[in-house]
C-alpha positions as CSV (number, residue, x, y, z in Angstrom):
1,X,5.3,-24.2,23.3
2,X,6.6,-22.5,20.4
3,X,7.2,-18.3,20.2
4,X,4.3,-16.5,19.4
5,X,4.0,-14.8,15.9
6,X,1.9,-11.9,15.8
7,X,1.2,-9.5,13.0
8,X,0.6,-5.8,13.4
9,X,-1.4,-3.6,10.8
10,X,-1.5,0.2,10.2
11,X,-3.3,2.0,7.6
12,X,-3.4,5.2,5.6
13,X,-5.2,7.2,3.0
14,X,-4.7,9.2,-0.2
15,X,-6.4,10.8,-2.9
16,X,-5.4,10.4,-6.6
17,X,-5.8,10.8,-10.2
18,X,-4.6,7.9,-13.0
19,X,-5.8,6.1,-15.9
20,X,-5.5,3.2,-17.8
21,X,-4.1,3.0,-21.6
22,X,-5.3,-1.0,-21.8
23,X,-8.9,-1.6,-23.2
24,X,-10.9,-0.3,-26.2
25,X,-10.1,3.7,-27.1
26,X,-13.6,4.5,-25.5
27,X,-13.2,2.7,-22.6
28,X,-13.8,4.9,-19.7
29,X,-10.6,3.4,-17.5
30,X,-8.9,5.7,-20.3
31,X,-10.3,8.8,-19.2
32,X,-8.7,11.0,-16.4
33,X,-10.2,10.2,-13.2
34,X,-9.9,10.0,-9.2
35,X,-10.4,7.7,-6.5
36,X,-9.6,7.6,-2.5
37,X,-7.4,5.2,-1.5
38,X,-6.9,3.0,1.5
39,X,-3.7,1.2,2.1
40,X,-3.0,-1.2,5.0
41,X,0.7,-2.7,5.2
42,X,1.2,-5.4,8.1
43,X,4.4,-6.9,9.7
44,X,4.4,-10.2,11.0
45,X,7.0,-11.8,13.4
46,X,7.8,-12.8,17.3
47,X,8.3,-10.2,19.6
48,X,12.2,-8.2,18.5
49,X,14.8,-9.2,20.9
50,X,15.0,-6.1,23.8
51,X,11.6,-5.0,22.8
52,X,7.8,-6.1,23.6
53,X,6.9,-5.6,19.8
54,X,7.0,-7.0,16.2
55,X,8.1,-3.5,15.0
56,X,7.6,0.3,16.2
57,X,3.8,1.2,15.1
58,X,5.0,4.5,15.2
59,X,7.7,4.0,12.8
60,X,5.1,1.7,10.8
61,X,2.7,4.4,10.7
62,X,5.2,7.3,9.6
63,X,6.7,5.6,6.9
64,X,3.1,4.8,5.3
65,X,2.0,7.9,6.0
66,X,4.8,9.5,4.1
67,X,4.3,6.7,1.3
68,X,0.8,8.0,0.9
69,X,1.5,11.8,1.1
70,X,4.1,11.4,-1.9
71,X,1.1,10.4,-3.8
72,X,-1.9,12.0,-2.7
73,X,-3.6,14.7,-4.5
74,X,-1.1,13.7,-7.9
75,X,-1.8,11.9,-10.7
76,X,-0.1,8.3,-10.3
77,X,0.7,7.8,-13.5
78,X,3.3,10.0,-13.3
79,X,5.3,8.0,-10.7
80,X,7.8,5.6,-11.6
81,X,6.6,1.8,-11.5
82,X,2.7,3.5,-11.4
83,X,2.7,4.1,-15.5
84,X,0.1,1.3,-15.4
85,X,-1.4,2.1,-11.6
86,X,-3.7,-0.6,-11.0
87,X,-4.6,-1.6,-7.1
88,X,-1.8,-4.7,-8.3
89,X,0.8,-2.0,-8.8
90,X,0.3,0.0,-6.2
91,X,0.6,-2.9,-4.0
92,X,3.9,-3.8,-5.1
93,X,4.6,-0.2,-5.2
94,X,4.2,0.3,-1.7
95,X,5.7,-3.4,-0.8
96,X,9.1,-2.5,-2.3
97,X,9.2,0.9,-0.4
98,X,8.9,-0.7,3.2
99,X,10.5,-3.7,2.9
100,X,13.6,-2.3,3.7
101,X,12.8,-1.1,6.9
102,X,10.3,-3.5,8.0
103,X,11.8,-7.2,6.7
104,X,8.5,-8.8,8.3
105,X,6.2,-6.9,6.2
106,X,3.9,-9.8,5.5
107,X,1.2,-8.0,3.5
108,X,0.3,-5.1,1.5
109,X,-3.6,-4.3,0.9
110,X,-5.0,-1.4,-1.1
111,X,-8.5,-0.3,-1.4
112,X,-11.1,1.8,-2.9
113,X,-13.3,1.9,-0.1
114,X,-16.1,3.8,-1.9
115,X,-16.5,1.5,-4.8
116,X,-15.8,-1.2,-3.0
117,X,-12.4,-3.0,-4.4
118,X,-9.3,-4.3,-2.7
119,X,-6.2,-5.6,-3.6
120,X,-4.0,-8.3,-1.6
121,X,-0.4,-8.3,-1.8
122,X,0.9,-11.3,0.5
123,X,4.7,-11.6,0.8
């Protein structure tokens, strides 16, 4: 029998501000306006040698947490790599951050719960 894989997920949530410059001038994407954000990153992988896990959630959960909190209640736009901040950005956005630290990271999701829309950034 092979090693198990397993993937572990942790999630957090912000609240921000952007808009979009693509589209007609009248198009309301261009107006100022604000969303709540979920994002989920998972890390995927056999059990770490001297450990019973993929990864520390705790660590998982700090560093998205932290991710999140640099952005929350700002206006994305203004963050480097976000001058475009679609749910496709942010995905990579927050991808490249943990990567790093967590070289299973195996997927990056975020949502807009309330409106219904998701991103899915596999890696």
């Amino acid at each position: 029998m092979s090693e198990p894989i397993f993937e572990i997920t942790k999630a957090a949530a912000f609240d921000a501000a952007h808009y979009l410059e693509e589209g007609p001038a009248d198009h309301r994407y261009r107006r100022l306006h604000g969303h709540s954000f979920q994002v989920e990153a998972s890390v995927r992988g056999a059990v770490a040698d001297g450990h019973e896990w993929v990864a520390d959630l705790g660590e998982l959960d700090r560093a998205l947490k932290s991710l999140a909190g640099d952005l929350d209640h700002g206006l994305l736009n203004d963050h480097p790599g976000l001058e475009t901040p679609t749910l496709e950005r942010l995905c990579l956005h927050f991808a490249k951050a943990l990567k790093p630290k967590f070289p299973g990271l195996s997927r990056v999701v975020v949502s807009r719960p309330t409106i219904g829309e998701r991103c899915e950034f596999r890696l």
